[in-house]
C-alpha positions in Angstrom: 0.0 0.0 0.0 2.8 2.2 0.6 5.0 1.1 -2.1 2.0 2.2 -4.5 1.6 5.2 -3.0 5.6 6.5 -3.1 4.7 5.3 -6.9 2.4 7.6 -7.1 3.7 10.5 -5.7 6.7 10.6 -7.9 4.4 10.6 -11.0 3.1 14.0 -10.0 6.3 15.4 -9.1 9.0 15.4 -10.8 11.5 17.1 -8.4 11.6 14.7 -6.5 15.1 12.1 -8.2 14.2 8.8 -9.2 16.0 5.9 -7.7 19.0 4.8 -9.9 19.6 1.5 -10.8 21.6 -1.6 -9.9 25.4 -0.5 -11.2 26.5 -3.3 -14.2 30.3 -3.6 -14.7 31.3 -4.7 -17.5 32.5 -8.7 -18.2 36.0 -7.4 -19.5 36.7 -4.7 -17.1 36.3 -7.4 -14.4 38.6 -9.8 -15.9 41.4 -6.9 -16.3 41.1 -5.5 -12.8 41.9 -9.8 -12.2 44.5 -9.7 -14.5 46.0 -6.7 -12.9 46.4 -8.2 -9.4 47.5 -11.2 -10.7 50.2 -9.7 -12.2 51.5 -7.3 -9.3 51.1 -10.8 -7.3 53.5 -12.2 -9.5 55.8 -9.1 -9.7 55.9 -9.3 -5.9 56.6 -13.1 -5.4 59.6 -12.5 -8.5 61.1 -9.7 -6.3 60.9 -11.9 -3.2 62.9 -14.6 -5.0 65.6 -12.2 -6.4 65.9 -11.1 -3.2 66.1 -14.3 -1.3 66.3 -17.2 -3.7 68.1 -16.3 -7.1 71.5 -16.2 -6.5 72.5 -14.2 -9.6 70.4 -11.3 -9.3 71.8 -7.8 -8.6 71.3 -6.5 -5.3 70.8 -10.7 -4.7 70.1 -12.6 -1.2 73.9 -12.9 -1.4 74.7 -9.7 -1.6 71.5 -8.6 1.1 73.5 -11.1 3.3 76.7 -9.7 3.2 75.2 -6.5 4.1 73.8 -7.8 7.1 76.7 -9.7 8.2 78.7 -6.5 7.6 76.6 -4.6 10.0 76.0 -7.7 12.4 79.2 -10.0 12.4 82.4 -9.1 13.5 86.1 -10.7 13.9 87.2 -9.9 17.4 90.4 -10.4 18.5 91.8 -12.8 21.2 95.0 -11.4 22.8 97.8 -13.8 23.5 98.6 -14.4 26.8 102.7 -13.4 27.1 105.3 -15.5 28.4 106.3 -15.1 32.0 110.1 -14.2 32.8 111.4 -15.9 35.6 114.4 -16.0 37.5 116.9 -19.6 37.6 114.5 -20.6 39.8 110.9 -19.6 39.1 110.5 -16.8 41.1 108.2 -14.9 38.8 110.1 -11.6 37.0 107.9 -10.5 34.9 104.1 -11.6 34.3 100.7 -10.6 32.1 97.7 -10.3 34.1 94.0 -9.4 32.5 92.6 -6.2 32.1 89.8 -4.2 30.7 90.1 -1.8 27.5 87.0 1.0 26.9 86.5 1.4 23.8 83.7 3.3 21.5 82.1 3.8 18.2 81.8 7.1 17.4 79.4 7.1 15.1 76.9 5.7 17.9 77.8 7.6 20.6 78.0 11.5 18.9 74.0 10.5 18.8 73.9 10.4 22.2 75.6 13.7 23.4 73.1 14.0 26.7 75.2 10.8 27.9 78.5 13.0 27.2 78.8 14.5 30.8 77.9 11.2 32.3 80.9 9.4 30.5 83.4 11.9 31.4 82.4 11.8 34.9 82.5 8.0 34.9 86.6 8.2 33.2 87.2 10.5 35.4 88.2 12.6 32.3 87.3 16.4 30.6 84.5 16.1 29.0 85.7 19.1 26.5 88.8 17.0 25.8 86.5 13.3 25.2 83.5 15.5 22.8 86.8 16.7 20.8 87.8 13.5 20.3 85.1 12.1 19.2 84.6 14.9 16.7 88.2 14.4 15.1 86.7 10.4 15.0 83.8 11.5 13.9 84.1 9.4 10.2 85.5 6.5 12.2 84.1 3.5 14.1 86.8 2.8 16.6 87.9 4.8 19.4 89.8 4.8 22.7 88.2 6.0 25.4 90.5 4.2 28.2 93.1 1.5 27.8 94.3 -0.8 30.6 91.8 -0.3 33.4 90.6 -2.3 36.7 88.1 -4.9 35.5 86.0 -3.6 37.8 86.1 0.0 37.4 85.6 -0.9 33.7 82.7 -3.0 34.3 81.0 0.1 36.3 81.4 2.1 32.7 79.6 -0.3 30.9 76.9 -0.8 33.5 75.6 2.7 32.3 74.5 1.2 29.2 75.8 4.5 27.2 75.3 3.0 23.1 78.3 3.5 21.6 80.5 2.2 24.8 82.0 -1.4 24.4 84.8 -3.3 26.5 87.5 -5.5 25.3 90.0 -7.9 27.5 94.0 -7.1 27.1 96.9 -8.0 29.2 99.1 -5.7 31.4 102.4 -6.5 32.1 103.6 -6.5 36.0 107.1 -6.3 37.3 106.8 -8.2 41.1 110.7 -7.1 41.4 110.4 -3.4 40.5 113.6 -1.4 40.3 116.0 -4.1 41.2 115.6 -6.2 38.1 114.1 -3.2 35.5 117.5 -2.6 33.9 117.6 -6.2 32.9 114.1 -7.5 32.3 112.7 -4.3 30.4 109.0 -3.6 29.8 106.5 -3.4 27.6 104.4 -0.8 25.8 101.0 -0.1 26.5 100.6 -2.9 23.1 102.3 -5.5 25.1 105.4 -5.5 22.8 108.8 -5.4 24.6 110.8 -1.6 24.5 113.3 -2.5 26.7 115.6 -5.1 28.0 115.0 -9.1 27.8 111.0 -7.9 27.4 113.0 -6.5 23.7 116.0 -9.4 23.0 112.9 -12.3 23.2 109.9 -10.2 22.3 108.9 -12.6 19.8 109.3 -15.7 21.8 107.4 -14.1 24.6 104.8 -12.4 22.8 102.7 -15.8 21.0 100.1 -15.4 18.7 96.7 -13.6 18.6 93.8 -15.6 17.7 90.2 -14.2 16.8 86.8 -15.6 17.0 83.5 -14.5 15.0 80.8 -12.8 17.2 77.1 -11.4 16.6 76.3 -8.0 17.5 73.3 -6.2 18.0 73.3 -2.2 16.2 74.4 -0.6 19.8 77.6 -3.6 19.4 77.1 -5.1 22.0 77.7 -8.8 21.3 74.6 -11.1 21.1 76.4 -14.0 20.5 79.9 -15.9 19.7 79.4 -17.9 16.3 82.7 -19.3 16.0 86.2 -19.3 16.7 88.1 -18.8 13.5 91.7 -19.0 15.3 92.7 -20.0 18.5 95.3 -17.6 20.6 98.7 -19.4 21.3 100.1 -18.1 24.2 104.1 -16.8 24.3 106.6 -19.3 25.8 108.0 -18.5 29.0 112.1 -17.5 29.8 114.3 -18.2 32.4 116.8 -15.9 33.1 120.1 -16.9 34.5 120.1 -14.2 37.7 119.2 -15.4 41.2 116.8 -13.3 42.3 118.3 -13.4 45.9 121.8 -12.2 44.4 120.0 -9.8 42.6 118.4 -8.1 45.6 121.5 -8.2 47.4 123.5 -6.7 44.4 120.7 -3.7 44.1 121.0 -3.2 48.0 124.8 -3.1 48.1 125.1 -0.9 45.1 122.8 1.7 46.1 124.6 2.3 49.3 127.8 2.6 47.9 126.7 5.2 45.5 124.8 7.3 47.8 127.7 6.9 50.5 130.6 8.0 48.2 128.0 10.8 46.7 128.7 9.3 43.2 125.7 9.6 40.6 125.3 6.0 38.9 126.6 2.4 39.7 127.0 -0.9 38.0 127.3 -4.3 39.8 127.7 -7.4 38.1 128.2 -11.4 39.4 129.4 -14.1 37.5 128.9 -17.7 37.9 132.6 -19.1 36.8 131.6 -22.4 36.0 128.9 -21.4 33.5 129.0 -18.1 32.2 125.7 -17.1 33.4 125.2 -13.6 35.0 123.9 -14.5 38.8 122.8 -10.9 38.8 123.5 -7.2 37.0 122.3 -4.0 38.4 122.7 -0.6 38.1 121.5 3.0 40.0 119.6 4.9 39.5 117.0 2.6 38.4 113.5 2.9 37.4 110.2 1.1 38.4 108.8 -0.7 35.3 105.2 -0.8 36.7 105.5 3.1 36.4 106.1 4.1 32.9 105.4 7.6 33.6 109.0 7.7 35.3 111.0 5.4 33.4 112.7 7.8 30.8 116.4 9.4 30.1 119.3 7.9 31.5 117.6 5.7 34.2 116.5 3.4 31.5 120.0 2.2 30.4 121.8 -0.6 31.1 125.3 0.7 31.7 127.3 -2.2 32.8 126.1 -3.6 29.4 125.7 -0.1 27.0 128.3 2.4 28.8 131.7 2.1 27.6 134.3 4.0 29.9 138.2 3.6 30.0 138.8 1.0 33.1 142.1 2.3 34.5 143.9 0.0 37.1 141.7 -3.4 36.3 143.3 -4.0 33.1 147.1 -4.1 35.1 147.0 -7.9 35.5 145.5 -8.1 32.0 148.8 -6.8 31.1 151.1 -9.0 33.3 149.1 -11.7 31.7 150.6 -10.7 27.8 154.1 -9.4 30.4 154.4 -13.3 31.3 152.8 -15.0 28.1 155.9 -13.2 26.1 158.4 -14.6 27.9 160.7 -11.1 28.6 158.9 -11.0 31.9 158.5 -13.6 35.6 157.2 -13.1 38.3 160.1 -12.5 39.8 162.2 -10.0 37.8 162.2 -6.4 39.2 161.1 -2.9 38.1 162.6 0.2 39.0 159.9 3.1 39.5 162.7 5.3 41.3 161.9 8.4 41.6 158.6 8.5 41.3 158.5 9.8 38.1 159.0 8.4 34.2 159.2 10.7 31.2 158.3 9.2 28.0 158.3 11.5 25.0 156.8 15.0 26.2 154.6 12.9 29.1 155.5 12.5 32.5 154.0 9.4 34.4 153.8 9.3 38.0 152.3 6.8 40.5 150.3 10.1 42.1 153.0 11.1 43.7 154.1 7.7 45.6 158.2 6.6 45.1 157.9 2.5 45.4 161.2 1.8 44.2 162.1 -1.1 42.9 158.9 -3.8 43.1 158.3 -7.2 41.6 155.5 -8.1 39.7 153.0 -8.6 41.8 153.9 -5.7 44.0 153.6 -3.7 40.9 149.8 -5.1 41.0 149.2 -4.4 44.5 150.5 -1.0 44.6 148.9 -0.4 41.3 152.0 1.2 40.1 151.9 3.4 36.2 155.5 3.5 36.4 155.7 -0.3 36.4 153.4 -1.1 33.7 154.6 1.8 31.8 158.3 0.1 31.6 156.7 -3.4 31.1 154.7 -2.3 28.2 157.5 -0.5 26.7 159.3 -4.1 26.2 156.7 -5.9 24.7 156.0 -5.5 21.2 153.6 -3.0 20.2 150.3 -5.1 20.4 151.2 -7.5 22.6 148.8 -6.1 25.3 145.7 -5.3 22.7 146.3 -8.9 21.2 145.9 -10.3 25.2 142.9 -7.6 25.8 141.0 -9.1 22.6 141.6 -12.4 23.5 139.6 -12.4 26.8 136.8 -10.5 25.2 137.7 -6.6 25.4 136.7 -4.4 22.3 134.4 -7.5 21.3 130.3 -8.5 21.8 130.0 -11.0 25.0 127.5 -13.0 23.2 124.5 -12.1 25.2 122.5 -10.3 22.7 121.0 -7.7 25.0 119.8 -4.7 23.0 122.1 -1.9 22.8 125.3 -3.9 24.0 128.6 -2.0 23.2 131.5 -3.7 21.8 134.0 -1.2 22.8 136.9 -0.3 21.2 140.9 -1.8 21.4 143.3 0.2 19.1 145.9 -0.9 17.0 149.8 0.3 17.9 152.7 0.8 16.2 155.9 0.7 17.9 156.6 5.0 17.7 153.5 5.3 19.7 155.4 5.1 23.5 152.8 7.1 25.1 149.6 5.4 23.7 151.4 2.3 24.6 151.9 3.0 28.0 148.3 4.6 28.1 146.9 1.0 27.7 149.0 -1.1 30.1 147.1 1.0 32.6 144.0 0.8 31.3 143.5 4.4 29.3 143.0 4.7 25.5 140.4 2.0 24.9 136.6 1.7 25.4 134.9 -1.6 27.4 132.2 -2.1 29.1 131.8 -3.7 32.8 130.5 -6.8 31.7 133.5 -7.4 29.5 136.5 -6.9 32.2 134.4 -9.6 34.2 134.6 -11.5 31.3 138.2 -11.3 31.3 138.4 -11.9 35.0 136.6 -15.0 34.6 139.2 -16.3 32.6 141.4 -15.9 35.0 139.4 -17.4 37.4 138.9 -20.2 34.8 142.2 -21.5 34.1 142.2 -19.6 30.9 139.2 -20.8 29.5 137.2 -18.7 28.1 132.9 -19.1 27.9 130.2 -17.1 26.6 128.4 -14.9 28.5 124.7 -15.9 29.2 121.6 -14.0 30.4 119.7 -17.0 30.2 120.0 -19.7 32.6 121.7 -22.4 30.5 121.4 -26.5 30.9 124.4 -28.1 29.6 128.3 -25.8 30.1 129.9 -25.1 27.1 132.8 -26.2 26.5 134.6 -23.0 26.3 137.8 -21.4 24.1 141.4 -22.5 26.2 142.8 -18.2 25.3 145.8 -19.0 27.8 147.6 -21.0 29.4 146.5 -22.0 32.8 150.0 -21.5 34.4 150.1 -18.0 33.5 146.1 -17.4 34.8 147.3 -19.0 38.3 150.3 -16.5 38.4 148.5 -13.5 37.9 145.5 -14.8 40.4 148.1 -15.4 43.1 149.2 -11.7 42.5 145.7 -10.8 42.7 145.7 -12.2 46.4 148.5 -9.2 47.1 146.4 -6.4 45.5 143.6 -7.5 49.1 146.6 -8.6 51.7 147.6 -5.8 53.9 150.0 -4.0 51.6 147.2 -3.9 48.7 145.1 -1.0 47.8 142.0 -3.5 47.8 142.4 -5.0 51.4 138.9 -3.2 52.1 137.6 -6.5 49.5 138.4 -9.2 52.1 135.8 -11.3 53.4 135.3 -13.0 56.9 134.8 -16.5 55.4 136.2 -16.7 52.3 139.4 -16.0 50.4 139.2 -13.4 47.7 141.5 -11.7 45.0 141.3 -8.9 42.4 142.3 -4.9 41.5 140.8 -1.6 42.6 140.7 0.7 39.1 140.4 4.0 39.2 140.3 5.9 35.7 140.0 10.0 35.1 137.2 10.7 32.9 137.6 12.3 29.6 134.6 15.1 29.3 135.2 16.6 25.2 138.5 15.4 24.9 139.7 16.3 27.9 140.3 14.6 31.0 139.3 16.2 34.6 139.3 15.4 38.2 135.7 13.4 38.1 136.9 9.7 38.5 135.1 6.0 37.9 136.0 3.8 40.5 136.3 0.1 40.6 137.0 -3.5 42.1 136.6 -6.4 40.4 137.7 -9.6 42.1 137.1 -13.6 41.9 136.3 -15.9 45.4 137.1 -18.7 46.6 140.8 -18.1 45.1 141.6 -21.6 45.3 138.6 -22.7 43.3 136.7 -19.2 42.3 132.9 -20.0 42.3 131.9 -16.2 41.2 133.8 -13.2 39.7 132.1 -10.1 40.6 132.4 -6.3 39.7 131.9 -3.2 41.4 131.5 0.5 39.5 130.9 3.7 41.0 130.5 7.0 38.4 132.2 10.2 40.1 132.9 9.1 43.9 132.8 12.3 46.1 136.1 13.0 47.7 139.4 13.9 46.6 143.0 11.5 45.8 142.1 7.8 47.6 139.3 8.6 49.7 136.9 8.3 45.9 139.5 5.3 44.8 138.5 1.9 43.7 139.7 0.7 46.8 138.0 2.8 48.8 134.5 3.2 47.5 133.8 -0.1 45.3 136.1 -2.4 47.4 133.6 -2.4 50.9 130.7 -3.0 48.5 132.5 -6.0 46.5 133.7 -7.7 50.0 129.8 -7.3 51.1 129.0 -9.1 48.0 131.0 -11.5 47.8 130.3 -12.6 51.4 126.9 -13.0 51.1 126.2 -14.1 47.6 128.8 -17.4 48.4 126.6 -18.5 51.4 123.9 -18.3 49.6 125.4 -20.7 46.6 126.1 -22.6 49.6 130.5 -22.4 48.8 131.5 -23.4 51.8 133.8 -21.3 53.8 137.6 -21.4 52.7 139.6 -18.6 55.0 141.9 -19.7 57.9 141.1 -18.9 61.5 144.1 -16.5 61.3 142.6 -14.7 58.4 138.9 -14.8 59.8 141.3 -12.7 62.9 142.7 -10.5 60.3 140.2 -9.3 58.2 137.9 -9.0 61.3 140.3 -6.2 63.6 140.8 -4.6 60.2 137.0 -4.2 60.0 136.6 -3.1 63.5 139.9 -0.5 62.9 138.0 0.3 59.3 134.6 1.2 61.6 136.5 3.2 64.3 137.7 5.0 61.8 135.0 5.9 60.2 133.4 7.1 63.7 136.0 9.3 64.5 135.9 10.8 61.2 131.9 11.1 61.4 132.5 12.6 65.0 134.9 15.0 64.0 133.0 16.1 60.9 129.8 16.5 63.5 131.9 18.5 65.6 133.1 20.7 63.1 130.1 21.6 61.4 128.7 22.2 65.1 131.3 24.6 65.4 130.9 26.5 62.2 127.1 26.8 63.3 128.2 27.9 66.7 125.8 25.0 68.1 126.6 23.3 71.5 128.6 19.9 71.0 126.6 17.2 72.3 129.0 14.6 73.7 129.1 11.3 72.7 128.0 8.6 75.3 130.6 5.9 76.1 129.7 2.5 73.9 128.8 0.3 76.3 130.8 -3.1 75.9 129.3 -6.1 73.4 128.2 -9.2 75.8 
């Protein structure tokens, strides 16, 4: 009914639209509108399998995948773990322990400047200084931020989560022994690789191999996951050295009093096992501490008894009586006349500083240390008679021990018109050695005249050695050597308590621009037990305070070798060799020695008391030893 009468009502008007009707698409247009999504279905699913499937396609899955992996997978590197140094018998020289690198990625982390201050504050660092950085690494993906530190502090960095900020595990090398070994061992570099020292002789047998493994990473790199280890780390092998640790602290000790006593300003000290070669211990002062590298600069850094060539003076006189008796124009026994003090040669006038000895035999002529003597004895021989000797026993020549830096020195070559050079070397001047290479020499001596390498490694099987003289002429010269320490010596301050000892005080001008002046290098080398020497040892002090003998060899270097000697024997277990009469001896020449030395401290008190105008405070009476 109302159907009929809406019909009806849009008859009579026509304003009112008519209802359109139902829309008919078209059968073709249907079937292309189909044919359309079937082919953008198609287009897609072809993409897909260029991306992923087809492996020739450019832009390929294989390419997509490198892209990934390039932003995902990285090679990280596994440090080697260096070889420990140890002493002859383990006691731990030098070791690698673990520690934590910070490190960032620039890129990341300049889009995260509110974090800046945090970082800083956290690496206790300027924060001007770390954003200035990162701006010059701006282009770059790697960065330091700080190298080296505490695990744990490290671990408090990365705890903050900063994106950019990643940690990475190195090794830092430790010196347990410090400054008494730091002249011999070395260090390392902030890399691990060695600058100095044994650390630099062996760095590649200490230092192994890095491996590196394949890890996951997320876009903030931190690592997700460890896919694979691509090359395993080998660690560095370890070394022994030859020193005795215990020897080496008592050198360093003995050393560094005699050069601050005598006021000089360096020191060398060197022992020698005889039977071997090896060095039982080599120290020098001023040293350096290792485990600060901040300090260890300049001069403190050298190894002088090996690097530092000086002219020796006195303790190459036996060297010389060694050629004197190997030539046959000289014995023991024959006689020089120094009289009066005085021998002109050329336009030179030598002197024994200012002492007449008269007429003296050979091995008086050691143990006064007379010029005169070994000027006339010299003048005899043919003209390189006593360089030929020096060479032989290792002077002007490499000891074999490979240490970086090691001087070979310097022997010159004579004619016979050259009286004064001549003379000049019979008593140790014009030539160039180092401290290792007189005890070298000595150690032939001491050897029979058999001569062995020198080793800074401890060594399993003796060599054989090089027979450089004959062992008849060796024991001559040692048994002058005990003279040079009796009574009547100028080394008698080089006697032990319990053991019999023999060698020569040196004491050489130095030469400053070609010129020599009144600073002095004063020495004792020396070899104990005499009958069967076990260790030659040398002493070295670099510009001795005082003036004429109280800087000599004998007096400054002598106390410190007896000292030695003493103490390093007991501990290699020698046993004892001296008499009861000269266990007497040497002990009231110690106790005059030490009252001597009071009085003089006294009267020095007194004096500078006096010149302050102070009160003298009186010394108490020493009470009596129970």
């Amino acid at each position: 009914m109302i159907r009929t009468s809406f019909a009806k009502t849009l008859e009579t008007n026509p304003q009112i639209p008519k209802p359109r009707s139902p829309l008919k698409v078209a059968r073709w247009r249907f079937y292309c509108v189909i044919g359309v999504m079937g082919i953008l279905v198609l287009v897609l699913i072809g993409h897909v399998a260029s991306l992923q499937v087809l492996p020739n396609a450019d832009k390929g899955f294989e390419f997509l995948q490198v892209q990934g992996e390039a932003r995902t997978l990285r090679n990280e590197l596994i440090p080697a773990y260096r070889g420990v140094i140890t002493d002859r018998n383990g006691a731990p020289l030098a070791v690698s322990t673990p520690v934590a690198t910070l490190w960032a990625n620039p890129k990341v982390l300049l889009q995260s400047p509110q974090r800046f201050a945090e970082l800083a504050q956290a690496l206790d660092i300027n924060k001007a200084e770390m954003e200035s950085r990162l701006t010059r690494y701006a282009n770059k993906e790697f960065m330091y931020l700080q190298r080296q530190m505490a695990p744990d502090a490290a671990q408090k960095v990365m705890d903050l989560d900063i994106p950019g900020v990643n940690l990475q595990t190195e090794y830092h090398r430790y010196y347990p022994a410090g400054e008494v070994v730091s002249h011999l061992v070395g260090m390392t570099d902030v890399d691990d690789r060695g600058q100095e020292g044994m650390e630099m002789a062996y760095d590649v047998w200490l230092s192994g191999e890095n491996g590196s493994k394949q890890v996951l990473k997320d876009l903030k790199g931190r690592t997700v996951k460890e896919l694979q280890l691509i090359k395993a780390a080998r660690a560095g092998q370890n070394l022994t050295l030859s020193i005795d640790l215990r020897l080496q602290y008592l050198a360093f000790r003995e050393l560094k009093k005699a050069v601050e006593d005598s006021g000089g300003i360096a020191g060398s000290l060197v022992i020698l096992d005889v039977e071997t070669g090896e060095i039982l211990a080599i120290t020098n002062y001023p040293s350096y501490n290792p485990n600060d590298r901040g300090q260890a600069k300049g001069q403190a850094l050298r190894n002088r008894a090996i690097t530092d060539i000086y002219e020796p003076g006195s303790t190459m006189k036996p060297l010389a009586i060694l050629a004197a008796l190997e030539s046959g124009k000289f014995k023991s026994t024959d006689l020089i006349d120094t009289n009066p003090g005085r021998f002109q040669v050329g336009t030179k006038t030598i002197t024994d500083d200012g002492f007449n000895y008269g007429v003296l035999d050979l091995p008086m002529a050691i143990a006064k240390s007379s010029n005169i003597a070994m000027s006339k004895i010299a003048l005899q021989l043919d003209a390189n008679s006593l360089t030929n000797m020096y060479s032989r026993l290792g002077i002007g020549h490499p000891t074999g021990t490979y240490f970086p830096g090691e001087s070979s020195g310097r022997v010159p070559s004579l004619k016979m018109a050259q009286l004064i050079e001549r003379c000049n070397v019979a008593f140790g001047y014009a030539m160039n050695l180092t401290v290792l290479q007189v005890v070298q020499a000595y150690a032939v001596i001491a050897n029979g005249g058999v001569k062995r390498p020198i080793s800074l490694t401890k060594i399993d099987t003796i060599p054989a050695g090089e027979k450089v003289v004959d062992k008849k002429y060796t024991d001559e010269v040692k048994n002058m050597l005990l003279r040079v320490v009796s009574a009547e010596g100028t080394g008698k301050r080089a006697r032990t308590i319990s053991y019999t000892v023999a060698g020569k005080t040196g004491t050489a001008f130095k030469s400053v621009a070609g010129h020599y002046t009144h600073k002095q290098i004063s020495s004792f080398v020396g070899m104990a037990p005499v009958e069967n020497p076990r260790i030659v040892a040398m002493v070295v002090i670099d510009e001795p305070q005082g003036a004429g003998t109280t800087a000599n060899g004998g007096m400054v270097a002598a106390p410190a070798f007896s000292k030695v000697a003493e103490d390093a024997l007991r501990m290699l277990q020698v046993p004892p060799d001296a008499t009861a009469e000269q266990v007497e001896e040497v002990k009231a020449f110690a106790a005059r020695a030490a009252k001597q030395a009071a009085d003089k401290a006294a009267a020095k008190l007194k004096a500078q008391q006096e010149a302050e105008q102070l009160p003298v405070i009186q010394q108490q009476e020493a009470l009596p030893i129970q």
